[in-house]
Residue, then its C-alpha position, 0 to 999 in steps of 0.5 A: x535477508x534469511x527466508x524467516x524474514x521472507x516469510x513474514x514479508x509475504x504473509x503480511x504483504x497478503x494480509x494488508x493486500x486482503x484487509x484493502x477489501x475482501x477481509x477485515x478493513x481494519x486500516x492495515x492496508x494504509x500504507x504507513x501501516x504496512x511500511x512500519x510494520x514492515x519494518x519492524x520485521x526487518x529490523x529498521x521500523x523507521x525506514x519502514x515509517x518512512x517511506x510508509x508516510x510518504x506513500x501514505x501522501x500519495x494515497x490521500x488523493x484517492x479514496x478506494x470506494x465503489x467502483x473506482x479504480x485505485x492502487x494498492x498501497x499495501x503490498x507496494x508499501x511491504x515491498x518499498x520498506x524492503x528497499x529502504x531497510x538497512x539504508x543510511x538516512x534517506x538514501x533509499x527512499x527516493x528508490x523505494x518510493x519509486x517501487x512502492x509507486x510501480x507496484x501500487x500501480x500494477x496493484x491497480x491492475x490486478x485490482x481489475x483482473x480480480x473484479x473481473x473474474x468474480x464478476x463472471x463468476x457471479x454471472x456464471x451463477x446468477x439463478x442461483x445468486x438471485x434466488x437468494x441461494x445462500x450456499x451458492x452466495x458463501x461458496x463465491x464470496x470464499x472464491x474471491x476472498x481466496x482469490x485476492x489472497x492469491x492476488x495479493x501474495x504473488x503481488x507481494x512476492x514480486x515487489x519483495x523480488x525486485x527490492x531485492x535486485x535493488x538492493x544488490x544492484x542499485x541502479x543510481x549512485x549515491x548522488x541520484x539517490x540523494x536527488x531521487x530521495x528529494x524528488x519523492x518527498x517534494x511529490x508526496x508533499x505536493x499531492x498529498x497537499x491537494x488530497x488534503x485539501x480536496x477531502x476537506x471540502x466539507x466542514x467536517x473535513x476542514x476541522x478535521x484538517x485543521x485539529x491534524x495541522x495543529x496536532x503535527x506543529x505541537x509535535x514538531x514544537x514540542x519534541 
């Protein structure tokens, strides 16, 4: 991989790492998003999609809204493309869905240390925020967007590290590959199911459901 490939990586695994909630909230930080685009900069988008849709099944169990704690999928997917690109049908997918899911969940965990330290920093500040202090209110809001930047930079980094390590050094032969690539898509399907299913518990949702199944079968029939 030359560092021009490494470089874009790290930007855009900081971008959809930003885009989840301090900036812009334009769905690039959806997994399938940043798997593919992923690819696509190393050269095989459709490993990138690949294990961009199977990350993004996992993702639909949750909804990342209040203060619930979530993964963050996006760098997780950046990283999970990079073990995946280059590999023979879906012989990385099982290992790189299994980083995908250990980085999306340490994800979770920065996630929390973010919250933390712009909540003291609000508090460090609150004359001045509950005066209304504009100033004071810009000045912390571009501390935590430049924080989760730095969050979802270096997050970002560690995962693109350790795909990398797992490409040099597979730690399955090609048989636990095979079985890891069929365990991870049985699991995405399982919880992506539930998800679904849960999301659909309105009226809304259940159309919505329903105009999805419809649309993925014509695929299927019709390519």
């Amino acid at each position: 991989m030359i560092s021009g490939e490494l470089g874009w990586l790290l930007l855009w695994g900081t971008l959809v790492g930003l885009d989840l909630v301090s900036l812009g909230q334009i769905m690039i930080a959806r997994p399938l998003v940043a798997g593919t685009i992923a690819g696509v900069i190393l050269g095989d988008p459709v490993a990138g999609a690949s294990v961009g849709v199977v990350l993004e099944l996992f993702a639909l169990d949750l909804l990342p809204v209040g203060a619930a704690r979530y993964p963050d999928y996006g760098p997780a997917a950046v990283a999970a493309a990079t073990v995946a690109a280059g590999s023979p049908g879906m012989l990385g997918l099982g290992l790189a869905a299994a980083l995908g899911l250990a980085m999306a969940y340490l994800g979770q965990w920065s996630i929390h240390w973010l919250r933390r330290r712009n909540g003291n920093d609000i508090r460090r500040h609150w004359a001045a925020v509950e005066k209304g202090d504009a100033s004071t209110i810009a000045r912390l809001h571009l501390k935590a967007v430049v924080r989760d930047g730095f969050r979802s930079a270096v997050l970002t980094a560690v995962g693109v590290a350790v795909a990398l390590l797992l490409r040099r050094y597979p730690p399955v032969a090609l048989g636990g590959a095979l079985l890891l690539s069929a365990a991870a898509i049985g699991a995405a399907l399982g919880v992506g199911s539930l998800g679904a299913l849960r999301l659909a518990s309105s009226p809304h949702g259940r159309w919505s459901l329903a105009a999805g199944l419809i649309a993925g079968g014509a695929w299927v029939i019709l390519r």
